[in-house]
C-alpha positions in Angstrom: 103.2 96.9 64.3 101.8 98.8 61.2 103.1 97.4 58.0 105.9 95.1 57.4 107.7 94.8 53.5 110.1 92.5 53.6 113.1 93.7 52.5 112.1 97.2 52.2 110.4 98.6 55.8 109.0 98.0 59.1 106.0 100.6 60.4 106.1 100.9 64.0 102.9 102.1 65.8 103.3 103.5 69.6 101.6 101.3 72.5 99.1 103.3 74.0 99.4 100.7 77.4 103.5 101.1 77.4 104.4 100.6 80.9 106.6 104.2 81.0 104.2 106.6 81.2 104.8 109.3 78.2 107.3 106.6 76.2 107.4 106.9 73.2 107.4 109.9 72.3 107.0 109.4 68.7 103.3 108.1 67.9 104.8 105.9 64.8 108.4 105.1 63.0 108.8 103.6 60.0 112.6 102.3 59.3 113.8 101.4 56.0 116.4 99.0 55.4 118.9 100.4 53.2 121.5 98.2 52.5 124.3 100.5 50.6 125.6 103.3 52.6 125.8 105.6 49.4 122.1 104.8 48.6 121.6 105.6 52.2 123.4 108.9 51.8 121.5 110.0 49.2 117.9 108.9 50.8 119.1 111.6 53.4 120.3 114.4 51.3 117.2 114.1 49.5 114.9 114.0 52.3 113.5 110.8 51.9 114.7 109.5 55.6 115.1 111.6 58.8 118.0 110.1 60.0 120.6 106.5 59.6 121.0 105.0 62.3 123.5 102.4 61.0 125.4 101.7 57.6 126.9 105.0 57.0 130.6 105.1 56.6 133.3 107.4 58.2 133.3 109.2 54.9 129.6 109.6 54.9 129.9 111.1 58.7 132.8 113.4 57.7 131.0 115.1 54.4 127.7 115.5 56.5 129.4 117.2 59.3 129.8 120.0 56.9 126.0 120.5 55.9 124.5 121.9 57.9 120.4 120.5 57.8 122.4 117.6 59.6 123.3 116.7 63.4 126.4 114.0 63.5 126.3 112.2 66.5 129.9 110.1 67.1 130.5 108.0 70.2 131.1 104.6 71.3 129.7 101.4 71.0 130.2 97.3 71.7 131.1 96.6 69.0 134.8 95.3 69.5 136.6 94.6 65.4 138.8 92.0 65.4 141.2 90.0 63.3 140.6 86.4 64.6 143.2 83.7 63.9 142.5 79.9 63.7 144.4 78.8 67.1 143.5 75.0 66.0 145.1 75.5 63.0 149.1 75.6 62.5 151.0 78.0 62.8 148.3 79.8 64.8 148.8 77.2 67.2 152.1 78.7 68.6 151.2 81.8 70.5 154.7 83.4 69.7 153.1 83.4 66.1 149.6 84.9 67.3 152.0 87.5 69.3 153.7 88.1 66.2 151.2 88.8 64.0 150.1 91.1 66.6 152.6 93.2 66.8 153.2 93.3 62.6 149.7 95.0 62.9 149.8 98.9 63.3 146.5 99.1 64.9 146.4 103.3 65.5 147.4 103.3 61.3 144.0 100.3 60.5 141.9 102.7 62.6 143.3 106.2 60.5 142.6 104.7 57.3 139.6 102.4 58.2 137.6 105.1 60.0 139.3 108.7 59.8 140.3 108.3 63.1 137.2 107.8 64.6 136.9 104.9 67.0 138.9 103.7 69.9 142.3 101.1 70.1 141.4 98.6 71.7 143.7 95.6 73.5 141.1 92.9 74.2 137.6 92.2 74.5 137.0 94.7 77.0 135.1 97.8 75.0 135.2 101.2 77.3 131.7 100.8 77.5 131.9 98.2 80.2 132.4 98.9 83.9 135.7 96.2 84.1 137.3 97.8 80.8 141.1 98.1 81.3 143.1 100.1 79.2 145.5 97.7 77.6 145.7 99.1 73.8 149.5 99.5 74.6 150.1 96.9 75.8 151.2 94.6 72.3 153.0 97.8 70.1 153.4 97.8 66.9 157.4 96.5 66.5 157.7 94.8 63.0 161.7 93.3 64.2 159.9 91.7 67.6 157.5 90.2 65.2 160.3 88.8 62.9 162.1 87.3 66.0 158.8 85.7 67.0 158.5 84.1 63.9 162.2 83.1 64.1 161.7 81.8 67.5 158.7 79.6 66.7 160.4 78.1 63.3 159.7 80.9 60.6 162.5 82.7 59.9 160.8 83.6 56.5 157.2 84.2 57.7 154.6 82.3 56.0 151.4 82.2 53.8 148.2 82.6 54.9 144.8 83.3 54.0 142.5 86.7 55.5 139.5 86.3 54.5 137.2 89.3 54.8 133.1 90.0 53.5 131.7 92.9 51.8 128.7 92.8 54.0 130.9 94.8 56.2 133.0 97.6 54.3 135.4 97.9 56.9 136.7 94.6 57.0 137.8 94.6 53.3 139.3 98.0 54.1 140.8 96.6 57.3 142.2 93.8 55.3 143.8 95.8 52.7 146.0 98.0 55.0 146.7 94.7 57.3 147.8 92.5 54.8 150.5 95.2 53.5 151.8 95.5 57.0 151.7 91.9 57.8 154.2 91.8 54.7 156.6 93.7 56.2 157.3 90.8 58.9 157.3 87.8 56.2 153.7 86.9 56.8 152.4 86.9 53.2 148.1 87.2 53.9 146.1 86.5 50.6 142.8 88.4 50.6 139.7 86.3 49.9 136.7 88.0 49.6 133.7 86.1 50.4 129.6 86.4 50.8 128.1 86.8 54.5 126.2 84.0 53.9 129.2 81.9 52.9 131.2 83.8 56.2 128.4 82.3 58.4 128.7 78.6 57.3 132.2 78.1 56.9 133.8 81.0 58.8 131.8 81.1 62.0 130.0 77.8 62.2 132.6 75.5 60.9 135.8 77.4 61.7 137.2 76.8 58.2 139.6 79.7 57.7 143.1 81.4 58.6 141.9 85.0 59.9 139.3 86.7 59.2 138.1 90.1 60.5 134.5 90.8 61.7 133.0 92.8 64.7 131.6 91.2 67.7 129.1 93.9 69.0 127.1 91.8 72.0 127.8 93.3 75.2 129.3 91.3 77.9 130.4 88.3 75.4 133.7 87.5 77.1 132.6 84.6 77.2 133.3 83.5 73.7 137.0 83.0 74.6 136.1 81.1 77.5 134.3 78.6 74.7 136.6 76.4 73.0 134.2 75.2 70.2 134.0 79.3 68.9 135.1 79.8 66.0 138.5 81.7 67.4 139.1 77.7 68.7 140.8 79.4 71.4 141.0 77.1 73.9 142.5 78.1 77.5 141.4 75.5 80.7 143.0 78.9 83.0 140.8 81.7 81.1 137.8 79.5 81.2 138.1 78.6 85.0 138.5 82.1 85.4 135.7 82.5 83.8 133.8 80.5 85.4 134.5 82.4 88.5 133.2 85.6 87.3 130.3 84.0 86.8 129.5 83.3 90.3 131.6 85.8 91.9 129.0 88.1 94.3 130.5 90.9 95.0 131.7 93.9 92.1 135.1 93.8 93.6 135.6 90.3 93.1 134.6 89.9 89.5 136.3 93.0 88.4 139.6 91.8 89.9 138.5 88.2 87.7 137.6 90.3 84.6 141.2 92.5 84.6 142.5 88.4 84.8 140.9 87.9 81.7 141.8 90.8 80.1 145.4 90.2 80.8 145.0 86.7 79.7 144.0 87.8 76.6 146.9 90.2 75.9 149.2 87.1 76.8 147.5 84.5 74.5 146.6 87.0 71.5 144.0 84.2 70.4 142.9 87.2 67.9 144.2 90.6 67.0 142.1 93.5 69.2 141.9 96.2 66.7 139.6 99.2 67.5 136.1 99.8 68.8 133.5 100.4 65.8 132.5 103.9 66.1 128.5 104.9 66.9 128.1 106.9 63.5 124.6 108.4 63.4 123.2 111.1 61.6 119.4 113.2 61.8 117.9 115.7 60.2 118.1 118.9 63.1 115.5 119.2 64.6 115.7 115.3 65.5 116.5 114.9 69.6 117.0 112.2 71.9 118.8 109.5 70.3 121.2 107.6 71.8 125.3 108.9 71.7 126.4 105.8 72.7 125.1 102.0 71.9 125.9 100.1 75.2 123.5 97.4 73.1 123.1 97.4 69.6 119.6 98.6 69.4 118.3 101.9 67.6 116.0 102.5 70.6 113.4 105.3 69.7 111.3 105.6 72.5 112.6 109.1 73.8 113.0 110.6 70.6 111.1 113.1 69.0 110.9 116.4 67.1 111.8 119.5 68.6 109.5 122.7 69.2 109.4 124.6 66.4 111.3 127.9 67.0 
């Protein structure tokens, strides 16, 4: 490491000893944490920074795909957005009302008007990055009168109130929450917004499980196994998923713990412990000239070691 200023950037210096011969490419980096995606915006059209790696929003991507000093990179990513319900916590502990507020939900409108359109539907944990993803983003429509019987069916007739709480450490969830809690109202379910601090999202939200919904993204890889946990914060809690689980663990062969992991997907569709919205779109952008990053984020890392600048022309 070069020089570290908390808060403002990290120098990185290239290992001479790397064990891949002729990685990296790059003999130093410096990153720079910008934390508001306009300031970020403007540190690139200035030329202070040769490329954001993370932070810029759909807008951002769609107004720099029209300059032409920039390369956009879109693709996909881990990172699974979700609108998690409390299933500890009545009504959420009736899954005819978790499969009610799923269907109130009009995920392909949340993705238009959260990200443009960029971004996948997705219909559980699953991301199409993985080798077991199923497609299963139909499989819980949007149908605002099936969501109304639901609710009659499980002893709400006249929906109910709730709380969504959202932080804006995360743009898209207050965005999210804004277009969801209109189309929640159109099945009776009256959703208050509460705004709250990251911080104050970590304690209560994810540590203590003190909420109604909340929206977030979950970007580790492979982390199915959060439902199979009933202490997580979704307090979804499932002795079949997790023995299935549990199997996939262990399972040797590919065969056999794909077959366990399209179980789980399933099972997840069935119980609706949480709302599977869309897949956060990888949104990058570089100065041209700038090659070798990553299209997709199969981890969410900004791994530099095979990028560099190209030959000048």
């Amino acid at each position: 490491m070069g020089e570290w200023v908390r808060g403002d950037r990290i120098e990185l210096v290239k290992n001479a000893d790397y064990h891949v011969k002729g990685l990296p490419k790059l003999d130093r980096v410096t990153f720079r944490f910008i934390a508001d995606p306009n300031a970020a915006m403007a540190a690139l059209k200035a030329g202070d920074v040769d490329a954001s790696l993370f932070g810029l929003g759909p807008e951002h991507v769609t107004d720099l795909k029209n300059d032409d000093r920039f390369t956009v990179i879109v693709g996909d990513t881990t990172n699974d957005v979700v609108m998690a319900m409390n299933n500890s916590l009545k009504p959420f502990t009736d899954v005819r009302v978790r499969r009610a507020v799923t269907h109130a939900v009009d995920r392909p409108e949340v993705l238009k008007g959260v990200m443009f359109g960029m971004g996948k539907l997705l219909g559980s944990n699953v991301d199409p990055l993985n080798p077991y993803y199923v497609d299963l983003s139909k499989a819980m429509p949007h149908d605002v009168a099936r969501a109304k019987r639901l609710l009659a069916e499980a002893g709400f007739p006249n929906g109910f109130e709730t709380t969504l709480k959202v932080t804006p450490m995360y743009n898209y969830t207050v965005r999210a929450g804004e277009i969801i809690a209109g189309q929640l109202a159109k099945a009776g379910i009256q959703a208050r917004l509460e705004q709250i601090e990251w911080t104050q999202w970590l304690s209560r939200v994810w540590r203590q499980s003190v909420y109604d919904m909340t929206i977030i993204g979950h970007a580790e890889a492979w982390d199915i196994g959060n439902y199979a946990n009933p202490r997580y914060y979704f307090r979804y809690d499932n002795p079949k998923f997790q023995e299935t689980f549990k199997q996939s663990e262990v399972a040797v062969s590919d065969t056999a713990r794909r077959q366990l992991y399209v179980q789980m997907q399933k099972q997840l569709v069935e119980d609706a412990p949480v709302v599977f919205l869309f897949m956060h779109p990888r949104l990058a952008v570089a100065k041209k000239g700038v090659q070798g990053l990553w299209k997709d984020l199969p981890i969410p890392s900004a791994d530099l070691s095979e990028v560099s600048w190209a030959p000048a022309k």
